[in-house]
PDB file with SEQRES, HELIX, SHEET and CRYST1 records, atoms N, CA, C and O in Angstrom:
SEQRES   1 A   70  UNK UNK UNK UNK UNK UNK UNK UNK UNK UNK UNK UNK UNK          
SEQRES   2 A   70  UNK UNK UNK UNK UNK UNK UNK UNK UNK UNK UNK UNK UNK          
SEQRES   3 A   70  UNK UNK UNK UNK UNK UNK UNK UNK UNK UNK UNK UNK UNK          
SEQRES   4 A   70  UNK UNK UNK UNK UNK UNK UNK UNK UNK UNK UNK UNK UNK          
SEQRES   5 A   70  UNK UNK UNK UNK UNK UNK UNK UNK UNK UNK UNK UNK UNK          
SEQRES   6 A   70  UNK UNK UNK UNK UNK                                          
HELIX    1 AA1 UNK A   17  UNK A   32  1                                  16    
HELIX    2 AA2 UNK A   33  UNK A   38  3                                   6    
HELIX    3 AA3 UNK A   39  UNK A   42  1                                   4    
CRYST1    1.000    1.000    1.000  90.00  90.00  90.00 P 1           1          
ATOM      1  N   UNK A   1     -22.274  89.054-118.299  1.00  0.00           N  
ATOM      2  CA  UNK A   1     -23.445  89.062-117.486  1.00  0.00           C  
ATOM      3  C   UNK A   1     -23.343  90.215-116.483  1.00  0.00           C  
ATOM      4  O   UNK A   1     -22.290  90.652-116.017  1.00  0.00           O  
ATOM      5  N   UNK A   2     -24.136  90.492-116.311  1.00  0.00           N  
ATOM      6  CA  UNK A   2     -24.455  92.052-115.106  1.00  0.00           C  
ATOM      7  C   UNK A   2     -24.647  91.468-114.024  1.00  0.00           C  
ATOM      8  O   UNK A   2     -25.138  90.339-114.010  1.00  0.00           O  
ATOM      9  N   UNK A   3     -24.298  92.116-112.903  1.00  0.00           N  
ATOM     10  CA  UNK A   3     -24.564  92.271-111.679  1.00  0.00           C  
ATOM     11  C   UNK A   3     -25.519  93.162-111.085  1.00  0.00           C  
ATOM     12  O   UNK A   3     -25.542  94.380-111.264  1.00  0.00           O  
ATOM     13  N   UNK A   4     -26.421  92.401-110.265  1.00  0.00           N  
ATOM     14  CA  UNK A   4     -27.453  94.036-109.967  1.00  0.00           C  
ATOM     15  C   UNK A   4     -27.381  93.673-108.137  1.00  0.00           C  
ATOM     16  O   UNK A   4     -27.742  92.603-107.646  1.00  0.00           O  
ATOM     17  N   UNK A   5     -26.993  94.504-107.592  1.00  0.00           N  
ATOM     18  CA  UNK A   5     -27.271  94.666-106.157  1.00  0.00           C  
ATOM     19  C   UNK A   5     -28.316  95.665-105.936  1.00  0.00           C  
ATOM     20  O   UNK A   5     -28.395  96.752-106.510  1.00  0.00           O  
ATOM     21  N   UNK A   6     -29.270  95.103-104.876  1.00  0.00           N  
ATOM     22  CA  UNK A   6     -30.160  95.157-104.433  1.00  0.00           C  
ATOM     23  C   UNK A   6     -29.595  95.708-103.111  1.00  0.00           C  
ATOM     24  O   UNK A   6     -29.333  94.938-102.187  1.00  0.00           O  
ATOM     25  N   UNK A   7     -29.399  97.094-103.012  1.00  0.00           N  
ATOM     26  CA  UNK A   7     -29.135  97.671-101.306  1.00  0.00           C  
ATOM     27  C   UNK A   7     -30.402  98.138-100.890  1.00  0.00           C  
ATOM     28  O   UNK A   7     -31.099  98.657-101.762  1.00  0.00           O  
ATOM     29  N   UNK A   8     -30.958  98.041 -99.449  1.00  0.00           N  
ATOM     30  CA  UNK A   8     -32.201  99.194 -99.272  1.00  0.00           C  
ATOM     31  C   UNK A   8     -31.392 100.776 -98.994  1.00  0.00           C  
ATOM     32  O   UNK A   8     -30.332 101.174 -98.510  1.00  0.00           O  
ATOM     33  N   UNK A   9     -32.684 101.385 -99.663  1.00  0.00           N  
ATOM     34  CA  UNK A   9     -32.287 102.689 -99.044  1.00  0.00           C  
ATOM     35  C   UNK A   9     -32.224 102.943 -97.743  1.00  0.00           C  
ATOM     36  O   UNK A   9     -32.947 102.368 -96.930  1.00  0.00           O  
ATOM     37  N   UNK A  10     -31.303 103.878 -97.414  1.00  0.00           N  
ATOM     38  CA  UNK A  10     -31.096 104.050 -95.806  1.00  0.00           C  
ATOM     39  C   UNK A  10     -32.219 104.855 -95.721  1.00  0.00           C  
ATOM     40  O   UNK A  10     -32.694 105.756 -96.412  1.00  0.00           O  
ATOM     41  N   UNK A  11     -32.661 104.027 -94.208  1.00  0.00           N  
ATOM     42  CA  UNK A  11     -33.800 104.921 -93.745  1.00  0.00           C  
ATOM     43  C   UNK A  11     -33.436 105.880 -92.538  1.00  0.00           C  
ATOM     44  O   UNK A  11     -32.454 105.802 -91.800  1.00  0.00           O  
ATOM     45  N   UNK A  12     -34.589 106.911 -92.514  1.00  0.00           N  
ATOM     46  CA  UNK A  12     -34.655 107.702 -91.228  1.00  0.00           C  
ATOM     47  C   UNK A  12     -34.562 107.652 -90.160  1.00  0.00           C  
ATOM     48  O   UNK A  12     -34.233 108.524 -89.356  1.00  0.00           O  
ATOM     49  N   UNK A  13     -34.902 106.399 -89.989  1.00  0.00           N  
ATOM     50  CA  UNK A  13     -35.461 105.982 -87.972  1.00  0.00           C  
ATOM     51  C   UNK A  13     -33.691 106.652 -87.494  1.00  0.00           C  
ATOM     52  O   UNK A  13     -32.549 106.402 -87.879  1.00  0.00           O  
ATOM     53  N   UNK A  14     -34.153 107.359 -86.723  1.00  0.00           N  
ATOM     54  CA  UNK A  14     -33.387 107.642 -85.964  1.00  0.00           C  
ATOM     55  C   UNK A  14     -32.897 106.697 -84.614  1.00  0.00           C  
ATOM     56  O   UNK A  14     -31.768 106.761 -84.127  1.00  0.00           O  
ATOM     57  N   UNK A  15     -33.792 105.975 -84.214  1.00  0.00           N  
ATOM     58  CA  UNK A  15     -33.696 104.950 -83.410  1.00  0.00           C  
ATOM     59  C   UNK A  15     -33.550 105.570 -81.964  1.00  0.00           C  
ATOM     60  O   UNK A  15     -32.606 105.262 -81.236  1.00  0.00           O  
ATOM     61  N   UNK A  16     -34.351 106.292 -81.659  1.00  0.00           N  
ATOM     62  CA  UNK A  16     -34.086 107.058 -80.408  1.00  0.00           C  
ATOM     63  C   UNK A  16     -35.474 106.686 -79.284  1.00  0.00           C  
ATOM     64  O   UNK A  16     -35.894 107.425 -78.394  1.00  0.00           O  
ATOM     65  N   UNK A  17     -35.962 105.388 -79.642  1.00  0.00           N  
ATOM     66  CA  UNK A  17     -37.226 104.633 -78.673  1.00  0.00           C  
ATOM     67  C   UNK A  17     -36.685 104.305 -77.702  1.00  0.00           C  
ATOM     68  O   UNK A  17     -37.342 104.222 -76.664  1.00  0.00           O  
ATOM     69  N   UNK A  18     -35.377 104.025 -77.713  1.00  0.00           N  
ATOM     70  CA  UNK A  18     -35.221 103.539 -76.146  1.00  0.00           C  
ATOM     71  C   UNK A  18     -34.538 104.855 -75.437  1.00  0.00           C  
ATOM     72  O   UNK A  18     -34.489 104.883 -74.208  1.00  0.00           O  
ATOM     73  N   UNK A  19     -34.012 105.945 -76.210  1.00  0.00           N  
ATOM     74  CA  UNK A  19     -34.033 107.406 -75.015  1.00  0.00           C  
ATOM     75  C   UNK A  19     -35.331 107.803 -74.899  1.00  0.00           C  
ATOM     76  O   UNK A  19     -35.590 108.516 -73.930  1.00  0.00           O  
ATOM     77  N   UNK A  20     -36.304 107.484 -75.729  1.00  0.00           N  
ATOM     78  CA  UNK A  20     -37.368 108.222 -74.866  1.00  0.00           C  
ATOM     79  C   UNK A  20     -38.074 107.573 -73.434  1.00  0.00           C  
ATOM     80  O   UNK A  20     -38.513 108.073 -72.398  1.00  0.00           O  
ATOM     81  N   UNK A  21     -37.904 105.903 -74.073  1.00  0.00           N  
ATOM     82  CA  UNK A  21     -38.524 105.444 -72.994  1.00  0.00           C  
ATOM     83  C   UNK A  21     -38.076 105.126 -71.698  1.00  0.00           C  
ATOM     84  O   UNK A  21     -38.671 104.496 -70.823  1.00  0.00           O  
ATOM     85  N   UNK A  22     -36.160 105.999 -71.668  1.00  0.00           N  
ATOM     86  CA  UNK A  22     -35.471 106.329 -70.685  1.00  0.00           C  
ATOM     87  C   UNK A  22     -35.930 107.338 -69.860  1.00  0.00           C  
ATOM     88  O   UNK A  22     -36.061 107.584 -68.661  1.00  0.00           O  
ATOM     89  N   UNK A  23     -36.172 107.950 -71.202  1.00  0.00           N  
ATOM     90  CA  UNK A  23     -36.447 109.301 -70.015  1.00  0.00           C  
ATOM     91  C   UNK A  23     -37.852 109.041 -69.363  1.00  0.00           C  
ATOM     92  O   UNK A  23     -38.080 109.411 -68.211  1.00  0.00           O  
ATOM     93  N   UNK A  24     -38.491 108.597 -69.890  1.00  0.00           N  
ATOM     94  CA  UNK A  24     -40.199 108.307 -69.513  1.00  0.00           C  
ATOM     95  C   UNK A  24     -39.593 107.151 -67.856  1.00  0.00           C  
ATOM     96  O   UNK A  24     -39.908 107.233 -66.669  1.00  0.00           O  
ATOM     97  N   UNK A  25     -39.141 106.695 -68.215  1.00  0.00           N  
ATOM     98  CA  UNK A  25     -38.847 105.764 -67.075  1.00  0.00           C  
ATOM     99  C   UNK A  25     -38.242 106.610 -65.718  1.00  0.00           C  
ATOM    100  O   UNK A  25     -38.729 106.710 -64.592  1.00  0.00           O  
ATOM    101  N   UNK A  26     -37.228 107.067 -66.174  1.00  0.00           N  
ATOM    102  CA  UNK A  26     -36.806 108.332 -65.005  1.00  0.00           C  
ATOM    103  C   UNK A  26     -37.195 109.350 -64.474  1.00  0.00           C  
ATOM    104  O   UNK A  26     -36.679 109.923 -63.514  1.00  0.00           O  
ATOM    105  N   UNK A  27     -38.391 109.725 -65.226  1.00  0.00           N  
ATOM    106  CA  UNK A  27     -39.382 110.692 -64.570  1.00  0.00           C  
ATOM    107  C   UNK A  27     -40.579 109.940 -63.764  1.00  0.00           C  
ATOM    108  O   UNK A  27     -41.057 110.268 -62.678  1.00  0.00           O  
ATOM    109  N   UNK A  28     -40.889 108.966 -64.502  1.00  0.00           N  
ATOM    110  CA  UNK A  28     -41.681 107.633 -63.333  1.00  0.00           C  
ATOM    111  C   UNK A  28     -41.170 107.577 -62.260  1.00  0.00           C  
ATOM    112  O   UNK A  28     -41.772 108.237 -61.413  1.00  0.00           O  
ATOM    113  N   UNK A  29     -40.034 106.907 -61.814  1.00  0.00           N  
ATOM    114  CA  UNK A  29     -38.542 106.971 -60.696  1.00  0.00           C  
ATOM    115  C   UNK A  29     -38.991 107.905 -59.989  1.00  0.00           C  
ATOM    116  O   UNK A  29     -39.667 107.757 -58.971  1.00  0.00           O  
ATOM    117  N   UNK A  30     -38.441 109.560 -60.773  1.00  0.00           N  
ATOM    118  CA  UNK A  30     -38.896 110.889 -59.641  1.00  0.00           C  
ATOM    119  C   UNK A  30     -39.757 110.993 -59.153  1.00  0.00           C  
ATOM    120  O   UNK A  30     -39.541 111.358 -57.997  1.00  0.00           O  
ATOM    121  N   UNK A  31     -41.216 110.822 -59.462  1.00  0.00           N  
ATOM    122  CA  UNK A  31     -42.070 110.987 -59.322  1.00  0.00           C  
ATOM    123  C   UNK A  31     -42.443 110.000 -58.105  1.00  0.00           C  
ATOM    124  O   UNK A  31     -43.231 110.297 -57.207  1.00  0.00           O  
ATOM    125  N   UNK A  32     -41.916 109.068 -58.191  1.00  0.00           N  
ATOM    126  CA  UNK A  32     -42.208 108.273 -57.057  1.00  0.00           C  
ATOM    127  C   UNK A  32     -41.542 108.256 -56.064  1.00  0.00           C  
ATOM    128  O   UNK A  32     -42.138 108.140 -54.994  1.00  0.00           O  
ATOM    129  N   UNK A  33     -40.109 108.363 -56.070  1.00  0.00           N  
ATOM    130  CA  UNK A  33     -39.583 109.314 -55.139  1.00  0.00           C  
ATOM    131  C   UNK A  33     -40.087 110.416 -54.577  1.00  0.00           C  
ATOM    132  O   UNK A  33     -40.334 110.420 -53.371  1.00  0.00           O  
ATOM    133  N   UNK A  34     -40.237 111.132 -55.091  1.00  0.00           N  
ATOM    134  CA  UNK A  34     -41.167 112.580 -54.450  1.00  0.00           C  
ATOM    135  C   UNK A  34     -42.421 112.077 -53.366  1.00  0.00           C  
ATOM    136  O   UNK A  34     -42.689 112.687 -52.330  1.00  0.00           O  
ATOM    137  N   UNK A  35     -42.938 111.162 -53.712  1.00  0.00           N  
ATOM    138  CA  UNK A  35     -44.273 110.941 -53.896  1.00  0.00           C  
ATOM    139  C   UNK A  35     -44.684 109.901 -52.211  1.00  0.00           C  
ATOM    140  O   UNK A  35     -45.698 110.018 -51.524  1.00  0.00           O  
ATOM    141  N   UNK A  36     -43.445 108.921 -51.967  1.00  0.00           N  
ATOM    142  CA  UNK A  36     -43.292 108.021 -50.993  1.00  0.00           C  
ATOM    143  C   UNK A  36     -42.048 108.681 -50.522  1.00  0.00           C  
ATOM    144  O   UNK A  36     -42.126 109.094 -49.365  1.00  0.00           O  
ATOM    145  N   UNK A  37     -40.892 108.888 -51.146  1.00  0.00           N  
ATOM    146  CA  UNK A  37     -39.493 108.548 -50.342  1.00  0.00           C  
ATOM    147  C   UNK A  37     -39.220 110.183 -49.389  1.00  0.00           C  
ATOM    148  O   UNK A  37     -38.749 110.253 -48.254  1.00  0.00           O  
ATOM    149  N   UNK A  38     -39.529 110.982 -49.977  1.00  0.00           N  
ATOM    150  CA  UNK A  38     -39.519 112.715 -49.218  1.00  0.00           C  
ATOM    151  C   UNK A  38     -40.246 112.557 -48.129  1.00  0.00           C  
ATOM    152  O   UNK A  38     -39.549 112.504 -47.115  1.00  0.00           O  
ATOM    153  N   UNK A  39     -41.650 112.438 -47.909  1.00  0.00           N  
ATOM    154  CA  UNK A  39     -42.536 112.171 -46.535  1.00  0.00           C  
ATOM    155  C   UNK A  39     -41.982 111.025 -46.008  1.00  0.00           C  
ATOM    156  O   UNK A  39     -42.196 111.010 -44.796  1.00  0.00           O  
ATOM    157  N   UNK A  40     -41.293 109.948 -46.420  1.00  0.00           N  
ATOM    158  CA  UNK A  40     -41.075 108.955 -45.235  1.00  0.00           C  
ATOM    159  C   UNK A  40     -39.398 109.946 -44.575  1.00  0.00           C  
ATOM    160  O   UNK A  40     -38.804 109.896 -43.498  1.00  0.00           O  
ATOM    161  N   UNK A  41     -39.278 110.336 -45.199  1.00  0.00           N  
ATOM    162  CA  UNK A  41     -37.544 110.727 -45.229  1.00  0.00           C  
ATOM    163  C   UNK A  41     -38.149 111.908 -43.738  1.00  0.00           C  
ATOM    164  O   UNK A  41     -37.554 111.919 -42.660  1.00  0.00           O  
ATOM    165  N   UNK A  42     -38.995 112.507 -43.937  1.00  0.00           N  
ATOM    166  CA  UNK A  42     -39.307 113.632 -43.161  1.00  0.00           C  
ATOM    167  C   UNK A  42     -39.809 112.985 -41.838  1.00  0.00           C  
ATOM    168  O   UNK A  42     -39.825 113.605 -40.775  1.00  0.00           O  
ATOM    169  N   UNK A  43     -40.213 111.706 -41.975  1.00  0.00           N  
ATOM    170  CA  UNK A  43     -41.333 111.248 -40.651  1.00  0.00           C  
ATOM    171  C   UNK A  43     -39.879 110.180 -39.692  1.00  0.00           C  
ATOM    172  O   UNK A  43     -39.975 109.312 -38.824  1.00  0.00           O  
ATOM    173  N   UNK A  44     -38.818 110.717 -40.298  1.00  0.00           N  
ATOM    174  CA  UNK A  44     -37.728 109.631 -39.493  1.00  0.00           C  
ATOM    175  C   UNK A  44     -37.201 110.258 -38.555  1.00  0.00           C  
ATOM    176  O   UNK A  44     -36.742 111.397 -38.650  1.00  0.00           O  
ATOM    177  N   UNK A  45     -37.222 109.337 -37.221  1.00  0.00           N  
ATOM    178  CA  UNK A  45     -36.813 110.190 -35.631  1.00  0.00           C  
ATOM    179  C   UNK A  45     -36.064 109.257 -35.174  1.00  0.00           C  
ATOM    180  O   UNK A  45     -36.259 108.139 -35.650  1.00  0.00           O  
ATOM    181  N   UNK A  46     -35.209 109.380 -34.342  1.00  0.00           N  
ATOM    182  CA  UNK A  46     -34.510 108.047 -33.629  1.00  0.00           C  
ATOM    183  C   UNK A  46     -35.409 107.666 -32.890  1.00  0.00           C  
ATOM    184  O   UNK A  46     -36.311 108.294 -32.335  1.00  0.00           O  
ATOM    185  N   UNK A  47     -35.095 106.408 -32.890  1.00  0.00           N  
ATOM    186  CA  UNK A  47     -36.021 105.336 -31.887  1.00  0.00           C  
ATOM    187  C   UNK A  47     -36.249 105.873 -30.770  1.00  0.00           C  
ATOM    188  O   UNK A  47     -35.479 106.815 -30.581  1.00  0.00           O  
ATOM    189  N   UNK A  48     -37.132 105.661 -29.741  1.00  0.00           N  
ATOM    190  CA  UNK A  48     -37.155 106.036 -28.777  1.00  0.00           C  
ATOM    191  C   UNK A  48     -37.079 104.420 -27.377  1.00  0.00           C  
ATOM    192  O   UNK A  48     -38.073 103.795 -27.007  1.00  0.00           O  
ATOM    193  N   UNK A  49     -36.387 104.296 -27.155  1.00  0.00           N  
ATOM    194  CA  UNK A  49     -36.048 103.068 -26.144  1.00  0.00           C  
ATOM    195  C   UNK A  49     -36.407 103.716 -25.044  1.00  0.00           C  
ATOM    196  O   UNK A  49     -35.820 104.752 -24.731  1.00  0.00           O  
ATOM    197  N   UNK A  50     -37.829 103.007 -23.992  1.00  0.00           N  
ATOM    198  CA  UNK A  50     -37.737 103.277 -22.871  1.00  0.00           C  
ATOM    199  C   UNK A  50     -37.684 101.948 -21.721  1.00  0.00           C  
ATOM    200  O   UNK A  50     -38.506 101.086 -21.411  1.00  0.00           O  
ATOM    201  N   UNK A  51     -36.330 102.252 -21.287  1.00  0.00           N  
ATOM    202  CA  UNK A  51     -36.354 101.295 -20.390  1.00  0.00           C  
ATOM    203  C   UNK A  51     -36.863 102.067 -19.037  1.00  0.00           C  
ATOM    204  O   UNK A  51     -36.724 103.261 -18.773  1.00  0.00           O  
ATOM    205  N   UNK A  52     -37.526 100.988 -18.215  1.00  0.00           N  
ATOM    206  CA  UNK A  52     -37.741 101.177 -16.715  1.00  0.00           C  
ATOM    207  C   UNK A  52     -36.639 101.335 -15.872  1.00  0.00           C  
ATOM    208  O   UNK A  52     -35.769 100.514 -16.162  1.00  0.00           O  
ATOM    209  N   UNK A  53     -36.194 102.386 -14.535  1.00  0.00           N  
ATOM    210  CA  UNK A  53     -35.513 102.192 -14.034  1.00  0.00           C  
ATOM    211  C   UNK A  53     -35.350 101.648 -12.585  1.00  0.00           C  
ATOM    212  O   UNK A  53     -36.098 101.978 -11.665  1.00  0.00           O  
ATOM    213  N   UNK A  54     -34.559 100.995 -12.493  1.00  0.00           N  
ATOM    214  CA  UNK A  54     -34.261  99.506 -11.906  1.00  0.00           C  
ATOM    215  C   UNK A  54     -35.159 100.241 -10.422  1.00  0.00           C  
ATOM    216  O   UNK A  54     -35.198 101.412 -10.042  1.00  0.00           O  
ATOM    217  N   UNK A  55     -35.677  99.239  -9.963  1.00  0.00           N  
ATOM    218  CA  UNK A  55     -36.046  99.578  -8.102  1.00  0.00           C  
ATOM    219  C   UNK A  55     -35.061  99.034  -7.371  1.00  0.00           C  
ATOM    220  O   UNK A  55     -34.664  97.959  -7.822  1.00  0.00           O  
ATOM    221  N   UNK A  56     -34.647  99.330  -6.606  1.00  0.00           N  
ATOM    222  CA  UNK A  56     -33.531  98.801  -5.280  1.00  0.00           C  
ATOM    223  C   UNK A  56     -34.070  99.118  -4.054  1.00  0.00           C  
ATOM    224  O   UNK A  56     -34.413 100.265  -3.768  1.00  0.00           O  
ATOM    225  N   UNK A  57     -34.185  98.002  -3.173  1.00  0.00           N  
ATOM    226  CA  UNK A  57     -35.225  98.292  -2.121  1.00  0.00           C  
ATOM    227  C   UNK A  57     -33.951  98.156  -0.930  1.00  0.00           C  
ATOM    228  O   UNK A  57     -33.223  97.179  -0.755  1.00  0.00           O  
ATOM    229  N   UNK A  58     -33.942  99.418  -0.213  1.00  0.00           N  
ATOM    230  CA  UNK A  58     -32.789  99.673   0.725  1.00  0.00           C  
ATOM    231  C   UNK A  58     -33.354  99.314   2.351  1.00  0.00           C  
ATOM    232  O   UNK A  58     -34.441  99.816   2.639  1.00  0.00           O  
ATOM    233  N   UNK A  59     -32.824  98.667   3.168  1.00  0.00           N  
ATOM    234  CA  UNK A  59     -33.963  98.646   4.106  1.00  0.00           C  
ATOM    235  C   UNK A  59     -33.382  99.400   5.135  1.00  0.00           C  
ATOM    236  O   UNK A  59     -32.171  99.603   5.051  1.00  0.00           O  
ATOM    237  N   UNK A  60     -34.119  99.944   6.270  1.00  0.00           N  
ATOM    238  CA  UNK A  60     -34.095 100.959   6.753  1.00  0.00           C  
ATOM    239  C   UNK A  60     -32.625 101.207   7.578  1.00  0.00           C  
ATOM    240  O   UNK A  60     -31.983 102.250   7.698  1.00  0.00           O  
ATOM    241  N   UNK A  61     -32.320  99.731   8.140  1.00  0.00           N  
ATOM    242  CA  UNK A  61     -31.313  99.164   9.288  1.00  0.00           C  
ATOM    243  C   UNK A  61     -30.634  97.927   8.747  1.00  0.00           C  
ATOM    244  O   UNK A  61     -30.997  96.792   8.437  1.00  0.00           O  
ATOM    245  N   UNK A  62     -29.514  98.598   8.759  1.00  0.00           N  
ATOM    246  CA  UNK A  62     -28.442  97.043   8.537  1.00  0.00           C  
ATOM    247  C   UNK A  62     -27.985  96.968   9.944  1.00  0.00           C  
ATOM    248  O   UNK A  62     -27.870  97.841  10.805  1.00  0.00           O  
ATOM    249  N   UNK A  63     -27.726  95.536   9.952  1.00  0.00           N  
ATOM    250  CA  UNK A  63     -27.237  94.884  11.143  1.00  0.00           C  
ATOM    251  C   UNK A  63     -25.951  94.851  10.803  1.00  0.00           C  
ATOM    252  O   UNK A  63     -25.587  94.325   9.751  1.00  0.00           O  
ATOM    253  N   UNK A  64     -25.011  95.483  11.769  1.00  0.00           N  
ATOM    254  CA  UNK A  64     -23.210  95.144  11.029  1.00  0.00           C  
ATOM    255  C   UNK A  64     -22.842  94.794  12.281  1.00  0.00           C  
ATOM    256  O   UNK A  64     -21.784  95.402  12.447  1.00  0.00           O  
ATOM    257  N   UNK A  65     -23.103  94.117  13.363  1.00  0.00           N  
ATOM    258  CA  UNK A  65     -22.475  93.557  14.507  1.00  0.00           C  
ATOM    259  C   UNK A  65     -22.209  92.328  13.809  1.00  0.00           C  
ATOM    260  O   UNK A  65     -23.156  91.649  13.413  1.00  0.00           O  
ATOM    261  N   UNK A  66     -20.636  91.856  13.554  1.00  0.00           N  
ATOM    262  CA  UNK A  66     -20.423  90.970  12.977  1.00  0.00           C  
ATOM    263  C   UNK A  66     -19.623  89.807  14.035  1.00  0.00           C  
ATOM    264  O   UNK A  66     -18.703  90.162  14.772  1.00  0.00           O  
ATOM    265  N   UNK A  67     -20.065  88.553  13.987  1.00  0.00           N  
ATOM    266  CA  UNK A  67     -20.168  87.834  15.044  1.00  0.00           C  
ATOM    267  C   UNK A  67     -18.673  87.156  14.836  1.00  0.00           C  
ATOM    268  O   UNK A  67     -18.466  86.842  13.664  1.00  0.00           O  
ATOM    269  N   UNK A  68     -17.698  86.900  15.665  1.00  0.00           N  
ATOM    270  CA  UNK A  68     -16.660  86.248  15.697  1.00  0.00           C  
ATOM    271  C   UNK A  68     -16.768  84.510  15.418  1.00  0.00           C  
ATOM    272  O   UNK A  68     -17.442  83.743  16.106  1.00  0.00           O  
ATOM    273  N   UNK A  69     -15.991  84.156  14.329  1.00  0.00           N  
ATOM    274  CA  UNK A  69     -15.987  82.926  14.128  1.00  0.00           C  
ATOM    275  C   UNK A  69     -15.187  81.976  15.368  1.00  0.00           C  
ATOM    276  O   UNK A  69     -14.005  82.199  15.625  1.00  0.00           O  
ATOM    277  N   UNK A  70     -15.964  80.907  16.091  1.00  0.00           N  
ATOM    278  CA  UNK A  70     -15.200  80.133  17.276  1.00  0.00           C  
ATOM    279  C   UNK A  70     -14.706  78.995  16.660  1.00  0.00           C  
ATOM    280  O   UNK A  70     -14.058  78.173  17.308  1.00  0.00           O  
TER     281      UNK A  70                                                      
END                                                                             
């Protein structure tokens, strides 16, 4: 009795759908980078904290005659 195998022929596909849709993805990425992250990157300043400075109210005359304890 014979044997018959049934192989498929090898095909072409190179199988290279998911590098393209790498690269398609990483130029999306740049692009949006460019697009938001460069102008916020440019609009960054240190904080600016303003505190008030303190009032101290000095009065004109101190009294330093200091009275003996009896």
């Amino acid at each position: 009795m014979t044997t018959i195998v049934n192989s498929p022929n090898p095909s072409n596909d190179s199988g290279n759908g998911g590098l393209i849709i790498g690269i398609f993805v990483l130029i999306i990425l740049g692009l949006v980078f460019f697009y938001y992250g460069i102008p916020s990157l440019k609009n960054l300043r240190p904080v600016e904290i303003n505190v008030p400075a303190p009032q101290i109210n000095v009065p004109n005359q101190v009294d330093v005659n200091v009275k003996p304890a009896e």
